[in-house]
N, C-alpha and C positions, 0 to 999 in steps of 0.2 A: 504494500500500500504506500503511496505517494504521498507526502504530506508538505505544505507549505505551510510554514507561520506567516503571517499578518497581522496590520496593523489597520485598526477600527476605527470609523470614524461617522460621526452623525450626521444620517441625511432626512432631507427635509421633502418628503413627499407631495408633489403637486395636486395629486390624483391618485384616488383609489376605486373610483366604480370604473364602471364600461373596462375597455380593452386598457390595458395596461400594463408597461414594465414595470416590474419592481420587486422588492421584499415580496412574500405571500405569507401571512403570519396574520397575529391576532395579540392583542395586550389588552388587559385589563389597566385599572386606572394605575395612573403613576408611570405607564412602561411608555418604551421610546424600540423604535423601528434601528436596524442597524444595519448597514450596508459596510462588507468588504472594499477595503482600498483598490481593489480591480474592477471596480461596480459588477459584480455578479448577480445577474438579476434572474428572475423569472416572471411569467406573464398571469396576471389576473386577468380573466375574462368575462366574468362575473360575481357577483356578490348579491349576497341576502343576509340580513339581517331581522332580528324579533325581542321582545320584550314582552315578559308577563309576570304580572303580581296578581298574590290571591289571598283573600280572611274569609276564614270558616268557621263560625260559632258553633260551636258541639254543645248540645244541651240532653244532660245522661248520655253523654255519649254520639247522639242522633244529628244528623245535618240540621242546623235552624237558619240562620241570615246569614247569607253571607254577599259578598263583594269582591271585584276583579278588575283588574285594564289589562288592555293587551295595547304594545304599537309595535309596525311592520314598520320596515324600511320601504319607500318609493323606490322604483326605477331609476328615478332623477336623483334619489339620494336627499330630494329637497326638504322633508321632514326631520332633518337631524336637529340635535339630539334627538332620541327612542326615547321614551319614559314610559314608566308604569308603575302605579303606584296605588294602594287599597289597606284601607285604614275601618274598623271597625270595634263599635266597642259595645261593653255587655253592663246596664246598672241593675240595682236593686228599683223595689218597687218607690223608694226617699229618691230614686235618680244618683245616689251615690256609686261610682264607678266598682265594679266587680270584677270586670275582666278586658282583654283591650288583645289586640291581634294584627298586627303593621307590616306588610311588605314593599320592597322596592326595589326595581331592577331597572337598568340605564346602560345605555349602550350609545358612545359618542362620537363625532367625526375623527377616525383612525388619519386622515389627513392632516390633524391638529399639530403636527409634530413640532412647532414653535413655540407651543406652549410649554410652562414648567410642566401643567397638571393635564396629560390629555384626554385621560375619563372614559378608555373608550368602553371597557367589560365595567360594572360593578353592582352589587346585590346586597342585599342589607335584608332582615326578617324577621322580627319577634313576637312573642307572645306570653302571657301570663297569665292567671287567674287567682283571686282571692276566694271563690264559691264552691263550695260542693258537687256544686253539681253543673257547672259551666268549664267549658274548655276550650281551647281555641286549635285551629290548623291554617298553619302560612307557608306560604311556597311563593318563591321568586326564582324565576327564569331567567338566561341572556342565553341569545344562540346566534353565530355567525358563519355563512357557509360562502364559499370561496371558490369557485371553477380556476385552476391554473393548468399554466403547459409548461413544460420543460424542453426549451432548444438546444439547439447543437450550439449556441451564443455561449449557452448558460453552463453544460457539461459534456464530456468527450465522450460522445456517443459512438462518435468514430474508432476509439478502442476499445472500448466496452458497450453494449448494448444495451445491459442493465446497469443503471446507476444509484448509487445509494447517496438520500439525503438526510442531514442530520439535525431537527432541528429540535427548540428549546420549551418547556412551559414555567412561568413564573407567577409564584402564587405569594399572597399575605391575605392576612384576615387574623379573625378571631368568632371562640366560641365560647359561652358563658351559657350555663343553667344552675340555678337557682329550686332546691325545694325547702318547704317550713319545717316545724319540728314537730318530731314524731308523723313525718309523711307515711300514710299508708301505702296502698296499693298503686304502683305508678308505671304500672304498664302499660298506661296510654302516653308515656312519654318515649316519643320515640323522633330520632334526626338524623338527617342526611345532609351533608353539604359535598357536592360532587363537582369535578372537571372532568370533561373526557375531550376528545379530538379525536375522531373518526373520519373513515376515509370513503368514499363512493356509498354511502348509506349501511355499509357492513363492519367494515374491516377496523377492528379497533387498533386508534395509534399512542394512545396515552388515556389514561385512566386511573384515576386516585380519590379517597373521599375520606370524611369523617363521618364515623355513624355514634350515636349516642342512642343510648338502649336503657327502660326502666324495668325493674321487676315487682311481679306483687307484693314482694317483702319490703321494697321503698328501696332500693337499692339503685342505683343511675350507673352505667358503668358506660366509659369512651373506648373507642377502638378506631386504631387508621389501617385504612385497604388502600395496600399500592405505596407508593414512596410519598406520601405527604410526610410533613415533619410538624408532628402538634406537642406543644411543651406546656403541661401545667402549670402556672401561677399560682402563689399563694397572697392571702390578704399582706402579709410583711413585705411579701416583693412589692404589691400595690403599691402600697405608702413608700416605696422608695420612687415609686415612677408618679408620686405627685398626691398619691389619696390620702383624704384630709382624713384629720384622725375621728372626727365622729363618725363619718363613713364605716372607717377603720373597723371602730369597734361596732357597727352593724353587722358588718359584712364577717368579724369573727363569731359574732354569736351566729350567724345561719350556720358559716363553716363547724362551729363544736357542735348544734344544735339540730342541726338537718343535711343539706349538703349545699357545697359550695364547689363549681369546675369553672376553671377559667382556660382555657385552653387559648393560645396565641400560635399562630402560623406565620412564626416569621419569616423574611423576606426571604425566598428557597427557588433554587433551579434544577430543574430536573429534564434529562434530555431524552429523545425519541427517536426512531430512524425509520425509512420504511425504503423502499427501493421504487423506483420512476422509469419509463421510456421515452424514448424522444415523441414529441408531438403529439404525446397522451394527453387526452384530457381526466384532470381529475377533482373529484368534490370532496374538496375538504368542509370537513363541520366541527368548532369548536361547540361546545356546551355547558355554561356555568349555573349552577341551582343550587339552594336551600330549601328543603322543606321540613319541619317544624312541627309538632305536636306535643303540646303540654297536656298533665293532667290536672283533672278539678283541685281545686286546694292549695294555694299557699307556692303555687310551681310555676316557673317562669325559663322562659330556653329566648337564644339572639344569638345571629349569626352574623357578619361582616366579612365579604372577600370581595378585596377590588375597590376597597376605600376601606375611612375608618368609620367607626361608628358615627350615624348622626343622629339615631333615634330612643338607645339603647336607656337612655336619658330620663326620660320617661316614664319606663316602664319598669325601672329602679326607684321611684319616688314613689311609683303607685303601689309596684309590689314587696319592695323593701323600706317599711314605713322607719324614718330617720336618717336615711342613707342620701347626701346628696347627688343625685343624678349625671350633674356634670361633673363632678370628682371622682366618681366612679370613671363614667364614660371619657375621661381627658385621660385617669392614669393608665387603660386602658390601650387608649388609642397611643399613648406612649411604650406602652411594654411593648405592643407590635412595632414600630418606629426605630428602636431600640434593641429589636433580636432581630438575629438574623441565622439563615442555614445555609453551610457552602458545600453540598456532596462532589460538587467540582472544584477544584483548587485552579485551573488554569486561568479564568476570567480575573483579568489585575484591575482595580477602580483605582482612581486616583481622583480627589475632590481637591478640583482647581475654586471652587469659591464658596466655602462653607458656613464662615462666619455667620452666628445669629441664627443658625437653622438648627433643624433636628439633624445628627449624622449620620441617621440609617431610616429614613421615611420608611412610610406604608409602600408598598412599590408592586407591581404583578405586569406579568404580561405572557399572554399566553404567545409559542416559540415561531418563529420567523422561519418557513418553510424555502430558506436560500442554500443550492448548492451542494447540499455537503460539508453546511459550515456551522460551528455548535455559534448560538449569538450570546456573547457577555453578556451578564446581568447589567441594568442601565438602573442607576438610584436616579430618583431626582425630589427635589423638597417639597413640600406642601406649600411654602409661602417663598420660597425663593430657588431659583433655578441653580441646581449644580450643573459643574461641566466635569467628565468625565473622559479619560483614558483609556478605552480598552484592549488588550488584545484576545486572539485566539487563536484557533487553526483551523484550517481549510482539508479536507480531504476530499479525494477528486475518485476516491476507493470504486473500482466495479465490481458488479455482482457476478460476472458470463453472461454468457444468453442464454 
């Protein structure tokens, strides 16, 4: 196998629907497009994109009110940003609030590449309940599918027939649930937060998730399928990443008294490959989701990937009586910020202007479908723009025919 090193640098996409050269990839919020020093491109030739959020009141159990958006991408692309968004809440017969159920998914011009923030994947989801007998179920969507070809431009078809490409997905977020003390039976607590990218409607090319699972004994337990990297927090990290100490001491009594998971997915790359021929067309499909089911009582789940939390806020004041919301929701969106995972060592970052920022933002982006080539992780800040250095390597590796 042949291998070149290279030297990365940020390009600035004019265009991404109709025919088009370039990256073929997909980033969630934070992420940035990366073209090799030899512009090695491949061709988009179409794109679709979709957004859906959903709240579902569960009463004993049963479907009662519920709410949804959906928005599709145009042809023309003229509808950007996607949004969707479905908010729904549960009171007592005083109207005092009992239960509440919030999703949101956003999908934004992948063109944006001048921006620090360019927003394109991100999903947000929670829910809670204080009632016996009320529960809620929230699902949020982002789905983007991509026609590309691969030329003789792009890779050496002429010595090899089959060629292999290697590209990247980049993930952050976080996951919290919350139960009261002495929770009983919490089987109706059950969560998924999934990425995949698939290929011509079958062929799977990456696939990873968090699942959170309850049992009838009140027990919650996490588990990760596939290479995601989810690291628990405790309330003490909290309060070093900013949570205020009345918080503090909320958020310890659920931890002794009931349960407390804070789970952060910080900024992590993980790579893919699949093999291509010349002047193939092929459909790629990323797909980012949360879906969400609390049980009645005193139980609360939120999900964030592809930003930080903006809701989460909320639904910690209502269902964490004392705890304040932003304190929470800020120390939080700092633990993500603040960790990160490198399963690959080769991608070097270099923060050419950091001053006054966070030094590891929320950052994702699902991987750049270019060449043969792994794409470096790209940080960039919430409020102000780093510039970054990357390298990597190219490999031009064939498969035979």
């Amino acid at each position: 196998m042949n291998k070149k090193t290279l030297n990365w640098r940020v390009v600035f996409m004019q265009s991404v629907f109709g025919s088009y050269r370039g990256p073929v990839g997909y980033a969630f919020a934070f992420g940035l497009f990366f073209l090799c020093s030899d512009t090695a491109v491949a061709e988009i030739l179409r794109t679709a994109a979709s957004v859906s959020a959903t709240s579902q009141e569960l009463m004993g159990g049963e479907p009662a009110s519920v709410t949804s958006s959906t928005d599709e991408l145009l042809p023309d692309a003229s509808n950007l940003p996607l949004r969707a968004s479905a908010e729904l809440t549960s009171t007592d017969l005083d109207g005092a609030l009992i239960a509440m159920g919030l999703s949101f998914s956003g999908f934004d011009d992948p063109t944006r590449l001048d921006q620090p923030n360019p927003e394109e994947f991100a999903i947000e989801a929670a829910c809670y309940s204080d009632d016996a007998g009320v529960s809620y179920f929230v699902e949020s969507v982002a789905t983007e599918t991509r026609v590309v070809r691969f030329g003789d431009d792009e890779l050496d078809f002429a010595t090899e027939s089959i060629q292999e490409v290697q590209s990247s997905v980049f993930l952050s977020g976080a996951i919290v649930v919350w139960t009261g003390e002495g929770a009983g039976d919490l089987s109706a607590m059950d969560g998924v937060v999934s990425v995949s990218v698939t290929r011509d409607g079958g062929e799977v090319l990456f696939e990873t998730s968090v699942l959170i699972r309850g049992d009838a004994d009140g027990n919650i337990s996490t588990v990760t399928d596939g290479v995601v990297v989810a690291n628990a927090v405790s309330v003490s990290e909290l309060v070093g990443f900013g949570l205020d100490a009345a918080s503090g001491a909320v958020l310890e009594s659920i931890e002794n008294s009931g349960t407390l998971v804070v789970l952060i997915l910080g900024a992590q790359e993980h790579t893919y490959t699949y093999a291509v021929e010349q002047d193939v067309e092929y459909e790629l499909s990323a797909k980012l989701s949360a879906s969400l089911s609390n049980a009645p009582g005193e139980t609360g789940m939120a999900a964030a990937l592809g930003r930080p939390f903006s809701n989460i806020a909320a639904f910690v004041e209502a269902g964490l009586l004392g705890a304040g919301g932003e304190s929470v929701q800020g120390s939080i969106n700092k633990a993500i910020s603040e960790q990160s995972v490198d399963p690959d060592p080769d991608p070097v970052l270099e923060d050419e202007s950091a001053e006054g920022s966070l030094t590891s933002p929320m950052c994702g982006a699902m991987g750049v479908e270019v060449l043969g080539i792994m794409m470096p992780f790209a940080l960039v800040s919430c409020r102000q723009r780093f510039g970054w250095v990357c390298r990597g390597s190219r490999s031009g590796r064939g498969l035979g025919a």
